[in-house]
N, C-alpha and C positions, 0 to 999 in steps of 0.2 A: 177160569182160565187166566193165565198171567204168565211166570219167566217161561219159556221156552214157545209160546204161541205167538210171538211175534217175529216176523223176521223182516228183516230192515236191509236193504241192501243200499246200501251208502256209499256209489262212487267214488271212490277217490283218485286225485291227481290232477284234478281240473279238467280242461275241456283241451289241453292239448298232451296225445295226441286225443281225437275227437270220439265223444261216446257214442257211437250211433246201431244200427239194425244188428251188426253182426253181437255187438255186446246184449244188445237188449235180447236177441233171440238164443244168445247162450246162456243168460242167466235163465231165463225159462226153460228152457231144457235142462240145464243143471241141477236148478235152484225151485222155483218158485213153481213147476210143474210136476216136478216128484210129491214134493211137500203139499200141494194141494189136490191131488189124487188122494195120496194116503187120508188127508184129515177128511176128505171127501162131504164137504158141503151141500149142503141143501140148495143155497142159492148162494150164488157171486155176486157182491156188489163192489164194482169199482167205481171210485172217486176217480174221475178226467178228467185233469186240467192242461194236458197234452204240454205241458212245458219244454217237455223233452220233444218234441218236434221241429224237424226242419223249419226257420224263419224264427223262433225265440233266439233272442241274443243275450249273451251275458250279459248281467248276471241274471237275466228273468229264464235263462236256458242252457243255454250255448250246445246242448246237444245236435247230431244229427240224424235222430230216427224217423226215417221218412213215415207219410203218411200209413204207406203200402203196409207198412211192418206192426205198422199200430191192428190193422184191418187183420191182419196172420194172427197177430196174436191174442184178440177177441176170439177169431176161430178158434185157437187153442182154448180158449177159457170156457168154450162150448162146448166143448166133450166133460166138462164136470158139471153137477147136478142136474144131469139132466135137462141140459141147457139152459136151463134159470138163470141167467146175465144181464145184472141191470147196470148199467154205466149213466151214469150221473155227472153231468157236464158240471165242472167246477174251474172257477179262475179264465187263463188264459191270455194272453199280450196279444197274438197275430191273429187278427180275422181270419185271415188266409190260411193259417197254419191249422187252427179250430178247424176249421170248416172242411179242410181235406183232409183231414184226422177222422173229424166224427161220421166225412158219409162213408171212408172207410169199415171203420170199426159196428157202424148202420146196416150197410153193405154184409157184414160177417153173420151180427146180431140175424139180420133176414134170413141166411140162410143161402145168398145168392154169390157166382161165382167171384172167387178173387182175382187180381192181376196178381199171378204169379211172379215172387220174388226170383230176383236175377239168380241164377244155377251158379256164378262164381260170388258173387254174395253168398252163398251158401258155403261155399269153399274154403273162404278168406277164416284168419284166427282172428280172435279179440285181441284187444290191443292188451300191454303188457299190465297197464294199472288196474283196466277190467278185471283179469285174469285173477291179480292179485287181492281186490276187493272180493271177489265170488271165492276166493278159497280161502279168505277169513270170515265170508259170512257159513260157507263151510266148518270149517273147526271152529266157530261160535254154539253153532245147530248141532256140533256132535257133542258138545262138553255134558258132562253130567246133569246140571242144572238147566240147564239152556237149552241140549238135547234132546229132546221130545220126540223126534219123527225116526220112526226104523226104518227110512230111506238111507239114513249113515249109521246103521249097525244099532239104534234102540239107543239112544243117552250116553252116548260119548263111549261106549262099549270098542264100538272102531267106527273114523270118521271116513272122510271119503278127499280125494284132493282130481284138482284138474289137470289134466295133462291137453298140451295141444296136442290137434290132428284131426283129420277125419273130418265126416260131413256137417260144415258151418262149425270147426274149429274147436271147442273144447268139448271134453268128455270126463263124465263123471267115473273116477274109479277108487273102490278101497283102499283104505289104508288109514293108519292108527292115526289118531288126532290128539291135538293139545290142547292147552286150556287159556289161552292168552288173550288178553284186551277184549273192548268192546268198542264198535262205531257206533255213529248216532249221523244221523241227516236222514233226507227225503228226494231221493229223484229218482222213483219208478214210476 
């Protein structure tokens, strides 16, 4: 495996306005939740070094994804393979931040109930540079080379773009793709 089995979703824009739940849970829906149903895994292993959590400060973070959203979105990684999810605590700056991150995301792994994320957090859209990073990592994922997942139409055949609205703010929908640039960085 190699071009098109990586997908990198590379904030851009810095940290104002701020990246936090609502971006993080629409690139999962979008993005990183299609794509990993379809490739459909045996087991999940995420590297956690929670940087992106409430209490990292620029530049070790500056995000604001609360603990709660880390803990959802384990649960989400638990409906693929069968639940097989190993999370592997890596890095890290805030005691504090680690530590109500992972008995979140512990909390999921077990199986026991979550504190349910706020209903107008659900509501809210992603901020406008979110939006714009997830629909170039979009038409990256539809291009012929790079394409790989028939979540956007099978290799760049037709891509998919976000549109706001609706429940927790963008919505994946068809439509033809391009073939332009590539990012690079790390902060999922």
């Amino acid at each position: 495996m190699g071009v098109g089995y990586n997908i990198n979703i590379a904030w851009t824009g810095g940290v104002d306005p701020p990246i936090g739940d609502v971006e993080y849970l629409t690139a999962f829906r979008t993005v990183v939740m299609p794509i990993a149903r379809e490739f459909s895994p045996d087991v999940v292993l995420v590297s956690a070094g929670f940087d992106a959590v409430e209490g990292h400060q620029s530049p070790l973070g500056g995000y604001s994804v609360t603990a709660k959203c880390f803990g959802h979105l384990t649960k989400q990684l638990m409906t693929l393979a069968g639940g097989r999810v190993v999370l592997a605590l890596e890095g890290g700056h805030d005691l504090t931040a680690i530590c109500d991150a992972s008995e979140a995301c512990v909390t999921a792994l077990l199986g026991l109930e979550l504190e349910p994320l706020d209903e107008s957090l659900l509501q809210q859209k992603p901020n406008v540079n979110a939006v714009a990073t997830l629909e170039k990592v979009i038409e990256i994922q539809s291009e012929p080379l790079g394409g790989t997942w028939g979540s956007w139409g099978g290799g760049g055949h037709r891509g998919a773009a976000l549109t706001l609205g609706g429940r927790g703010g963008a919505q994946r929908g068809a439509s033809r793709g391009g073939t332009e640039g590539r990012e690079g960085g790390d902060n999922t």
